[in-house]
LOVO-848571 format. One record per residue: residue number from 1; x, y, z of N, C-alpha, C, CB in turn; residue in one letter. Coordinates in steps of 0.1 Angstrom, whole numbers, always signed. Each point is the difference from the previous one (the first is absolute). Last residue first. Glycine has a CB too. Example, Ala and Ser with C-alpha at 12.3 -4.5 7.8 and 13.67 -1.06 7.14 Angstrom:
2
{kolgu 2; {+128; -22; +71}; {+9; +11; +0}; {-8; +11; +8}; {+12; -6; -22}; "s"} {kolgu 1; {-9; -51; +21}; {-9; +12; +0}; {+9; +12; +0}; {-19; -12; +12}; "a"} 
***
This chain:
94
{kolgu 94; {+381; -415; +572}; {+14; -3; -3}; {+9; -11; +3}; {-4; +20; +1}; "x"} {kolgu 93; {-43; -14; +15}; {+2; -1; -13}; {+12; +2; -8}; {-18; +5; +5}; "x"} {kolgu 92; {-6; -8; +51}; {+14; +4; -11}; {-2; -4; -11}; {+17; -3; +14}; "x"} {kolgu 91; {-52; +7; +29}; {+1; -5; -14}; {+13; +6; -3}; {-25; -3; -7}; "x"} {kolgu 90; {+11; +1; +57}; {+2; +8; -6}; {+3; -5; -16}; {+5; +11; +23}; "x"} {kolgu 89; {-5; -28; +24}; {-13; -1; -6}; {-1; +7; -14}; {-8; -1; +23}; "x"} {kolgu 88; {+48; +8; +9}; {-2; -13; -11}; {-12; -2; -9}; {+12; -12; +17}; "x"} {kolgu 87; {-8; +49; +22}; {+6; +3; -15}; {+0; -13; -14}; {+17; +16; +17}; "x"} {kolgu 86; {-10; -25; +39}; {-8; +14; -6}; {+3; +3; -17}; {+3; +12; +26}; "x"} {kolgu 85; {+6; -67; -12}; {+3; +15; +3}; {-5; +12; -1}; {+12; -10; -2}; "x"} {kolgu 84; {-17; -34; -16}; {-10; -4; +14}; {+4; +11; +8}; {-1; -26; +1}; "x"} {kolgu 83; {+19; +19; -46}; {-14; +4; -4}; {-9; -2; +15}; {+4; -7; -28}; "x"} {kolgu 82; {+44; -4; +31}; {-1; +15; -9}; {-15; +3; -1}; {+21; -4; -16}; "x"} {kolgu 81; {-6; -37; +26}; {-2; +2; +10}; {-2; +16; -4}; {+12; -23; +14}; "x"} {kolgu 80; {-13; -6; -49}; {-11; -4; +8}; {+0; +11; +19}; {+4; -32; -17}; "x"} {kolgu 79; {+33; +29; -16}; {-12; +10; -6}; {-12; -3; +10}; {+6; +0; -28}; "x"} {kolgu 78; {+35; -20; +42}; {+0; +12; +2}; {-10; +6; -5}; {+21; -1; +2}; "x"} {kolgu 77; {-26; -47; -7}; {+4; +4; +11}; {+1; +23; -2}; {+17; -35; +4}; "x"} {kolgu 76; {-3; +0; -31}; {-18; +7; -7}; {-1; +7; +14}; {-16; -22; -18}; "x"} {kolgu 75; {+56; -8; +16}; {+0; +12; -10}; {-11; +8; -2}; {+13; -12; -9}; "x"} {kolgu 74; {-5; -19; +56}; {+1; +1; -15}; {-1; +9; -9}; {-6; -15; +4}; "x"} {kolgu 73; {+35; +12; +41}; {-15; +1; -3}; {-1; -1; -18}; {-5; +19; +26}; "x"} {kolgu 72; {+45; -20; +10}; {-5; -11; -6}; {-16; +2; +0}; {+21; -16; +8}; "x"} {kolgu 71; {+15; +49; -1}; {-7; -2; +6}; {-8; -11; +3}; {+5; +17; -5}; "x"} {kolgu 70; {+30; -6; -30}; {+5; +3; +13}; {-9; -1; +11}; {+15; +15; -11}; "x"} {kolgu 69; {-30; -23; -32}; {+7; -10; +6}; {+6; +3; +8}; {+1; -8; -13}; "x"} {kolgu 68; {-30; +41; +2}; {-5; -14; +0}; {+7; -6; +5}; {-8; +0; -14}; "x"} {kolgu 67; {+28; +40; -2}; {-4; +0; +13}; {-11; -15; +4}; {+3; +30; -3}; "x"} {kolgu 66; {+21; -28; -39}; {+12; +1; +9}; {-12; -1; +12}; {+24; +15; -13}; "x"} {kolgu 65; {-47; -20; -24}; {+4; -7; +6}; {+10; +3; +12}; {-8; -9; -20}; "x"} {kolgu 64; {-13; +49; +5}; {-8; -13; +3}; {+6; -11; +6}; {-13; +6; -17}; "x"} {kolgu 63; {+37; +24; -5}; {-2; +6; +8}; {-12; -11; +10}; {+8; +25; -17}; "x"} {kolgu 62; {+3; -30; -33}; {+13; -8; +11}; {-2; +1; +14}; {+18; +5; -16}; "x"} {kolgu 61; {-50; +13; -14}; {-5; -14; +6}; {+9; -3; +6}; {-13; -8; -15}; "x"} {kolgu 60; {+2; +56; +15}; {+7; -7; -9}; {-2; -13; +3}; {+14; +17; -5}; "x"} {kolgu 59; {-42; +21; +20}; {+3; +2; -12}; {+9; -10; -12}; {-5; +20; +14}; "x"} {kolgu 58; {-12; -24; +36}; {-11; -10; -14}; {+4; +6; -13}; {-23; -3; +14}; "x"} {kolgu 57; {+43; +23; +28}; {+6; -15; -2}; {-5; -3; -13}; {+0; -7; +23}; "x"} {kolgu 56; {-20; +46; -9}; {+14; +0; -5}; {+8; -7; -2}; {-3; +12; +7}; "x"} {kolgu 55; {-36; -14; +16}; {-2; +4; -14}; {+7; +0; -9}; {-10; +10; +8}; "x"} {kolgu 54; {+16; -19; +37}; {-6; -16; -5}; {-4; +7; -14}; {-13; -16; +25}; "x"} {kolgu 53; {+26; +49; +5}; {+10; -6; -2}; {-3; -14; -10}; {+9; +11; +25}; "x"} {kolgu 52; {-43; +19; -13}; {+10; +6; -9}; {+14; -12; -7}; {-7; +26; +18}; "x"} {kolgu 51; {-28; -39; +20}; {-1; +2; -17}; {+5; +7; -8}; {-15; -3; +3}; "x"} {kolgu 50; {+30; +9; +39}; {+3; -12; +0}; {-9; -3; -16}; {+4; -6; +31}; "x"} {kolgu 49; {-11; +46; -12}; {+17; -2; -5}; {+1; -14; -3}; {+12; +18; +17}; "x"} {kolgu 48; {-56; -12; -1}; {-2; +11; -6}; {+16; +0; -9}; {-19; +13; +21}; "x"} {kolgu 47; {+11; -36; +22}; {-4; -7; -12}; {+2; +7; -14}; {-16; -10; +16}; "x"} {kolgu 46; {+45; +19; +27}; {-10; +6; -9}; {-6; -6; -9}; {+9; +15; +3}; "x"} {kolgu 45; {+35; -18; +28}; {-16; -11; +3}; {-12; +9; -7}; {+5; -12; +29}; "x"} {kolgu 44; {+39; +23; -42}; {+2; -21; +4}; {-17; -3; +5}; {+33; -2; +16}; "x"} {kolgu 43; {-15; +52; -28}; {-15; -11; -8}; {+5; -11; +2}; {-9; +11; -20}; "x"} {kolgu 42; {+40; +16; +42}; {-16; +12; +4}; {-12; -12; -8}; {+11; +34; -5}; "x"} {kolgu 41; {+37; -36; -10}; {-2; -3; +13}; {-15; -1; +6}; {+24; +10; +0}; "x"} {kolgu 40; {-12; +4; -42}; {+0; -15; -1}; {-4; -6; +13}; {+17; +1; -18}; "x"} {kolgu 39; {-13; +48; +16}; {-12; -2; -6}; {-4; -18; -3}; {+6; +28; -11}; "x"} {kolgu 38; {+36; -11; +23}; {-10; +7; +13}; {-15; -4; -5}; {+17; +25; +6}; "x"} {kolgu 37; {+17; -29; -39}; {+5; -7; +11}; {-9; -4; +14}; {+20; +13; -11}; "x"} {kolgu 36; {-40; +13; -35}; {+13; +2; +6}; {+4; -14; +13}; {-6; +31; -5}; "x"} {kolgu 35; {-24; -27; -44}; {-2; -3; +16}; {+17; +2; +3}; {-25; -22; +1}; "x"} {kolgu 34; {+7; +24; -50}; {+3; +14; +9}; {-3; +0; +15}; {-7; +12; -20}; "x"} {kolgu 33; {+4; -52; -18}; {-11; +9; +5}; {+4; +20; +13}; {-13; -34; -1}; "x"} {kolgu 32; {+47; +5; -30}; {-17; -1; -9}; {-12; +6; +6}; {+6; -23; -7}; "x"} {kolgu 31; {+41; +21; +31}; {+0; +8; -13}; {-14; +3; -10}; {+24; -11; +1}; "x"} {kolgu 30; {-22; -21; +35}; {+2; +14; +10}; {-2; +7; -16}; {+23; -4; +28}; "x"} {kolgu 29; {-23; -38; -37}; {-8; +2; +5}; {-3; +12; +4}; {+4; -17; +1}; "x"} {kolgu 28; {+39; +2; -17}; {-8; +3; -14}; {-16; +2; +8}; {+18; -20; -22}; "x"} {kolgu 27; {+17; +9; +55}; {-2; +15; -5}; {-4; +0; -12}; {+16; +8; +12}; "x"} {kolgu 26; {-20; -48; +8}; {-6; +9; +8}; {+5; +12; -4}; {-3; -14; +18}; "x"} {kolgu 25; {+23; -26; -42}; {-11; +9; -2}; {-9; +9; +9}; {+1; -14; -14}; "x"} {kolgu 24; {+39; -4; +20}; {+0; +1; -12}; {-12; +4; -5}; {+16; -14; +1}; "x"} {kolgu 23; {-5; -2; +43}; {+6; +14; -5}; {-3; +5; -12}; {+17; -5; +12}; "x"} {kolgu 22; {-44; -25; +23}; {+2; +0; -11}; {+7; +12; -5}; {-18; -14; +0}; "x"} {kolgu 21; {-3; +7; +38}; {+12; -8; +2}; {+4; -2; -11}; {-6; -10; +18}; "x"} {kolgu 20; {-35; +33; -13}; {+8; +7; +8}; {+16; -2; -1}; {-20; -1; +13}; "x"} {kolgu 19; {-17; -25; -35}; {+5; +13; -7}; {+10; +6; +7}; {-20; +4; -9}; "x"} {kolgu 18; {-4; -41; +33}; {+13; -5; -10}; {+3; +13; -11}; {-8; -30; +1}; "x"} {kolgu 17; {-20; +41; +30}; {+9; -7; +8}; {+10; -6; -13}; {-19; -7; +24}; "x"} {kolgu 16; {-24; +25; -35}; {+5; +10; +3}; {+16; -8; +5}; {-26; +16; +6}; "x"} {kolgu 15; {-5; -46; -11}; {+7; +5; -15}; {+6; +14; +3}; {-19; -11; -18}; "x"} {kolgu 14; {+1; -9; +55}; {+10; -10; -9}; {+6; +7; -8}; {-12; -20; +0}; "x"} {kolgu 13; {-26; +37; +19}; {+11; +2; +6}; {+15; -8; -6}; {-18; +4; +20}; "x"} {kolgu 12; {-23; -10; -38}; {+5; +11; -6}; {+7; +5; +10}; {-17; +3; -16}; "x"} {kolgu 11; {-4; -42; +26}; {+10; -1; -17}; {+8; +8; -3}; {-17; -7; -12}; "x"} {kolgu 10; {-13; +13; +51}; {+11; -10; +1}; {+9; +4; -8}; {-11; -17; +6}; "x"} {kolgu 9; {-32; +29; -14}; {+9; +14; +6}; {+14; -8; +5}; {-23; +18; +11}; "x"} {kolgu 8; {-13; -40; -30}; {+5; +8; -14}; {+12; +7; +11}; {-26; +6; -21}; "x"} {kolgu 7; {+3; -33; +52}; {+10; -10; -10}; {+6; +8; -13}; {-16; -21; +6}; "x"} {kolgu 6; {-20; +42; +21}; {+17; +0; +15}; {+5; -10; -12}; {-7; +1; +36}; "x"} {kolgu 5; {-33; +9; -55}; {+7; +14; -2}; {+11; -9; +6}; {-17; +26; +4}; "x"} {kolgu 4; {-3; -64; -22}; {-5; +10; +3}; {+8; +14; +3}; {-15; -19; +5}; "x"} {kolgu 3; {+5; -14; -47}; {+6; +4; +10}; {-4; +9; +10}; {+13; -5; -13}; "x"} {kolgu 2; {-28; -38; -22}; {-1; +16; +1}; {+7; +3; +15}; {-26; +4; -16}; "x"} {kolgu 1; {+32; -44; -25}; {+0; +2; +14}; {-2; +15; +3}; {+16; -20; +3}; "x"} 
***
């Protein structure tokens, strides 16, 4: 299913949205990328923050499912919407 931008930019309001509400790890986020408070605030509607955020999810899979099932989207779901973001197009090899 190819995505278009206003459905990747949904997702990634979401995923910003359930990070926000997330104590436990919204500061391993802040800590990893050096976004201040002001800076989490400022990228809810930045596609640009919102692939950060969907980057940073795809590091761990628990991270995946928790936000999935809190959202009821499937698991493939966030990469698919990551590569429909500024930057996704982008090959990772790591």
């Amino acid at each position: 299913m190819s995505f278009t931008q206003d459905r990747a930019e949904m997702i990634g309001v979401q995923a910003v949205a359930w990070l926000a509400a997330n104590d436990e790890l919204l500061p391993v986020f802040m800590g990893a990328t050096g976004a201040s408070e002001t800076d989490f605030r400022d990228g809810v509607q930045d596609p640009v923050f919102q692939g950060s955020v969907l980057d940073f999810l795809m590091m761990d899979d628990a991270w995946i499912v928790g936000f999935c099932d809190s959202v009821s989207l499937s698991y493939t779901v966030v990469a698919e919407a990551r590569a429909a973001l500024p930057g996704g197009e982008q090959l990772h090899w790591t």
